[in-house]
C-alpha positions as CSV (number, residue, x, y, z in Angstrom):
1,X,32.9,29.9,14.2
2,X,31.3,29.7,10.6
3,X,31.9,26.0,10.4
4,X,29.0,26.4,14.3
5,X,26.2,28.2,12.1
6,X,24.8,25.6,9.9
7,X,25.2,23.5,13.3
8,X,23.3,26.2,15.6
9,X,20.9,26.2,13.1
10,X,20.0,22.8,13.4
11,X,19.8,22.5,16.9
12,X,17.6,25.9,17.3
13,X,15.0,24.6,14.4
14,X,11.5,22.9,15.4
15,X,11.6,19.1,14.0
16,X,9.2,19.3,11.2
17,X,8.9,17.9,7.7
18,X,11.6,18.7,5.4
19,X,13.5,18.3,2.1
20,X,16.8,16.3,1.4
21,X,19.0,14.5,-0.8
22,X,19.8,11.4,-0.3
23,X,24.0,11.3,-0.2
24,X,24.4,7.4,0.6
25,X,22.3,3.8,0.5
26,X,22.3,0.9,1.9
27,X,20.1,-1.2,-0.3
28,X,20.5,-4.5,1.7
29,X,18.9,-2.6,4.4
30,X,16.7,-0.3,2.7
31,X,18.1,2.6,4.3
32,X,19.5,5.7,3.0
33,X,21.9,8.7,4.3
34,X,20.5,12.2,3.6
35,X,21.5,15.6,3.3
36,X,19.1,18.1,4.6
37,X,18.3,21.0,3.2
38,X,18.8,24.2,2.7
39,X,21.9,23.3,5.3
40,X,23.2,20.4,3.7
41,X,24.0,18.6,6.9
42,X,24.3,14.5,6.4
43,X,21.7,12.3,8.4
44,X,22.8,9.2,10.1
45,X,21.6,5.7,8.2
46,X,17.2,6.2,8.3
47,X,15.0,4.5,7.0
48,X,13.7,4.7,3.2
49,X,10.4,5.0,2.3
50,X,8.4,1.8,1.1
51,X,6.8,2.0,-1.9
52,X,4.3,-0.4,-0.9
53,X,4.5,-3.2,2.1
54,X,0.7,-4.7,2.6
55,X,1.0,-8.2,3.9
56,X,2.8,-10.2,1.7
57,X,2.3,-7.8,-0.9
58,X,5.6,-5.1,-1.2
59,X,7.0,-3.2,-4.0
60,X,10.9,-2.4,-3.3
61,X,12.5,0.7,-5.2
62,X,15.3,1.8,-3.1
63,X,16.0,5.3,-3.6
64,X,19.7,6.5,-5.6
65,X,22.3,8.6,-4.4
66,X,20.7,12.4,-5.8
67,X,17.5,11.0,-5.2
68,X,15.1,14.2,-4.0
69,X,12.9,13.4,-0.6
70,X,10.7,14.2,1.6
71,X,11.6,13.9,5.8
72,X,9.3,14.0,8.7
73,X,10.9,13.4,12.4
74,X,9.5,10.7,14.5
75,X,7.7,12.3,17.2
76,X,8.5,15.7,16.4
77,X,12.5,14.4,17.0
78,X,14.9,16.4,15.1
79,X,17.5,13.6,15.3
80,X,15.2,10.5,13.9
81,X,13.9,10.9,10.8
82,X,12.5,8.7,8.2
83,X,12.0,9.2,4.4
84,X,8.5,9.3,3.4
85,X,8.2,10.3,0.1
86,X,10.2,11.1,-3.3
87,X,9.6,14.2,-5.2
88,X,10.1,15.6,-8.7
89,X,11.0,19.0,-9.3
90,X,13.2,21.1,-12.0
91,X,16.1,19.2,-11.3
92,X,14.4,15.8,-10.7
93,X,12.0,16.0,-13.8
94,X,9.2,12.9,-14.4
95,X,9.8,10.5,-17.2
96,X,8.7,11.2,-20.7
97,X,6.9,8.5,-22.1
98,X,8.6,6.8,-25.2
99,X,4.7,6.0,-26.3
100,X,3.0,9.4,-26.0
101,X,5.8,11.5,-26.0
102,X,4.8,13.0,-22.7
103,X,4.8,12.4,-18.9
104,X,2.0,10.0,-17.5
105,X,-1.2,12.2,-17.0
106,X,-3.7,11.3,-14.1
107,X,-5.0,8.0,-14.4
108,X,-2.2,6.8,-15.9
109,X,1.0,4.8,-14.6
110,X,4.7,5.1,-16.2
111,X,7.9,3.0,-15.2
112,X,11.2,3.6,-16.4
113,X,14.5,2.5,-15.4
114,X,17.4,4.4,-17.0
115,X,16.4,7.7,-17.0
116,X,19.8,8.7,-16.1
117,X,21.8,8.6,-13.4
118,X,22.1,11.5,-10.3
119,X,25.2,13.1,-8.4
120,X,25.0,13.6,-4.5
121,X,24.0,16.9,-5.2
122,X,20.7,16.1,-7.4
123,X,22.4,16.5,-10.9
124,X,21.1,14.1,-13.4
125,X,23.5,13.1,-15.9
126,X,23.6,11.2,-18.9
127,X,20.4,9.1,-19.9
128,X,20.4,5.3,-20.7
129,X,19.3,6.2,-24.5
130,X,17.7,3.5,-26.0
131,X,18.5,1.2,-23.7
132,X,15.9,1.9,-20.7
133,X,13.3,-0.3,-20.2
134,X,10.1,1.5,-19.5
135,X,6.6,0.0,-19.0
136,X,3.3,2.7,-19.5
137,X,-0.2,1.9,-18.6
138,X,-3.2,4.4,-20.0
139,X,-6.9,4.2,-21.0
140,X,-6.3,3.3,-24.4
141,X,-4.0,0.5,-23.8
142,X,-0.2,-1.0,-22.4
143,X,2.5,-0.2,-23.5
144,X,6.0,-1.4,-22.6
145,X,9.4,-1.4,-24.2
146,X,13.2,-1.9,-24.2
147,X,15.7,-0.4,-26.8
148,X,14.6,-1.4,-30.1
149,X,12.0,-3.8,-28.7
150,X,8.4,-2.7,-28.1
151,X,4.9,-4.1,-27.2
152,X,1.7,-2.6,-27.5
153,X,-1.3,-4.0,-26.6
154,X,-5.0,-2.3,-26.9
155,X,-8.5,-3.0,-27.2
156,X,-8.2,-4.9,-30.9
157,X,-4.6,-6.0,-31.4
158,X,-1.1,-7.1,-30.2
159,X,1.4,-5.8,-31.9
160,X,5.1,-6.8,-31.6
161,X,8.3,-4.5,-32.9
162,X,11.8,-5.1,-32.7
163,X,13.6,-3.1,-35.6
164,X,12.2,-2.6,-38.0
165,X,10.2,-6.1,-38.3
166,X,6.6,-5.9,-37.0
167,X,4.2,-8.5,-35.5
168,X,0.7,-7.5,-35.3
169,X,-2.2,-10.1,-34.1
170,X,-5.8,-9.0,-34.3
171,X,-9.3,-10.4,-35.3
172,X,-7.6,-11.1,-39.0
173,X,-5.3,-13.4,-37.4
174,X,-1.2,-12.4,-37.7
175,X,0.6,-10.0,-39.5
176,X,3.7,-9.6,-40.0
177,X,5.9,-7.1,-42.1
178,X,9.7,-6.5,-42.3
179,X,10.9,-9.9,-41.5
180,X,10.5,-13.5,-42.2
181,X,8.9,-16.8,-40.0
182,X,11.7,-19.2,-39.7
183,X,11.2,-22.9,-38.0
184,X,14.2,-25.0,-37.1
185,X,13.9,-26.4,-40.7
186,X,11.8,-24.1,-43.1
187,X,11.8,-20.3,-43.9
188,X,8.4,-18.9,-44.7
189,X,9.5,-16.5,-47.7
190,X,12.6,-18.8,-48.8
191,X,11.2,-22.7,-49.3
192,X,10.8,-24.6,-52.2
193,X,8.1,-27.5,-52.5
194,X,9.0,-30.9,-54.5
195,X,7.1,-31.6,-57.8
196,X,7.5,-34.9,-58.8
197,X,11.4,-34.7,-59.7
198,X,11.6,-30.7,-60.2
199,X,11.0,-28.2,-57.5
200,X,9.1,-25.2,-57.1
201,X,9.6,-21.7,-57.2
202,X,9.7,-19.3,-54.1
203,X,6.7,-18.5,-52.4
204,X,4.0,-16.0,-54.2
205,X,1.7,-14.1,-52.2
C-alpha cells in the first residue's frame, strides 16, 4: 500500500501550477517528460515551453534532462499539463558572466551554452570549462566569447583576442599586440625589402 500514497495523492490534489523536473525529451517534437514534485511522479510526453514563437519569428531552446520547470494544467486538468517556464534556483544557479564576473543584472541579457550538464534529478555536473560559448549584452557594450577567443565591442573600439594576441580597432585605426599580420606571401614583422642588389633589414618600428 506505500507504493498507492504518492498515487492517492495525486489523484486527491486540485490541478494547479507546479514544479518539476524534466526526466526525458523529445527535441524533434519539442516536448518533454517531467517529474513532478514533491512526489516525483513521471508525466506523459507535454509540451515544452517556447521561448519565443511570434509569426515567423521563434527562438527554440529545448529544455535538458534536470532541467527545473514550471507546470500549469490546461483547464484546471490534472492530467494535461504543459511547461511554461524554466526556473533557477540553488541547484539550478544562473550563469556567471566570463565578462563581468557576475550574473546578468536587469537590463542586461547573458547566453551561455556549456554551463554544465544536469542528471534526472537536477544535479549539475561538470562545466564545459573554457570551452562554452557564451554571448553578454549590457549598457556599456557586447560582449561574446568561446574558449580562448573573445570579442568585445563598446562605444569607441573593437577589440579582438584569441590567446594571447590582441586586435584592437578604434578612431586610431588598428592595433595589434602579441602576434604578427601575415598575407599569403608577406609577414608584417619578418620581410625584407630589395635595395638595388642587397636587401634590407627587418622591419623597425
Amino acid at each position: 500500500m506505500e507504493n498507492n500514497f504518492p498515487v492517492a495523492a495525486m489523484i486527491n490534489r486540485v490541478a494547479h501550477t507546479m514544479h518539476g523536473i524534466v526526466s526525458a525529451v523529445d527535441p524533434t517534437n519539442h516536448a518533454v517528460k517531467v517529474l513532478l514534485q514533491p512526489e516525483n511522479i513521471e508525466t506523459g510526453w507535454i509540451a515544452d515551453a517556447a521561448m519565443t514563437q511570434v509569426g515567423d519569428l521563434r527562438i527554440s531552446c529545448p529544455c535538458a534532462p534536470g532541467t527545473h520547470v514550471v507546470l500549469q494544467p490546461i483547464e484546471g486538468d490534472g492530467e494535461h499539463w504543459v511547461v511554461t517556464g524554466v526556473v533557477y534556483d540553488a541547484v539550478m544557479t544562473p550563469m556567471i558572466s566570463p565578462a563581468t564576473g557576475e550574473v546578468a543584472r536587469p537590463g542586461e541579457f547573458l547566453l551561455a551554452a556549456g554551463c554544465g550538464d544536469v542528471s534526472q534529478n537536477g544535479q549539475v555536473g561538470e562545466t564545459a570549462g573554457n570551452t562554452g560559448t557564451w554571448w553578454h549584452v549590457t549598457p556599456q557594450g557586447l560582449f561574446c566569447g568561446i574558449g580562448d577567443t573573445r570579442l568585445t565591442i563598446q562605444g569607441d573600439s573593437i577589440v579582438w583576442q584569441v590567446g594571447s594576441v590582441q586586435a584592437v580597432f578604434s578612431e586610431r585605426g588598428l592595433e595589434m599586440t602579441g602576434g604578427d599580420i601575415v598575407t599569403d606571401q608577406h609577414s608584417l614583422n619578418q620581410h625584407l625589402h630589395p635595395f638595388g642588389q642587397e636587401m634590407t633589414g627587418l622591419p623597425v618600428g
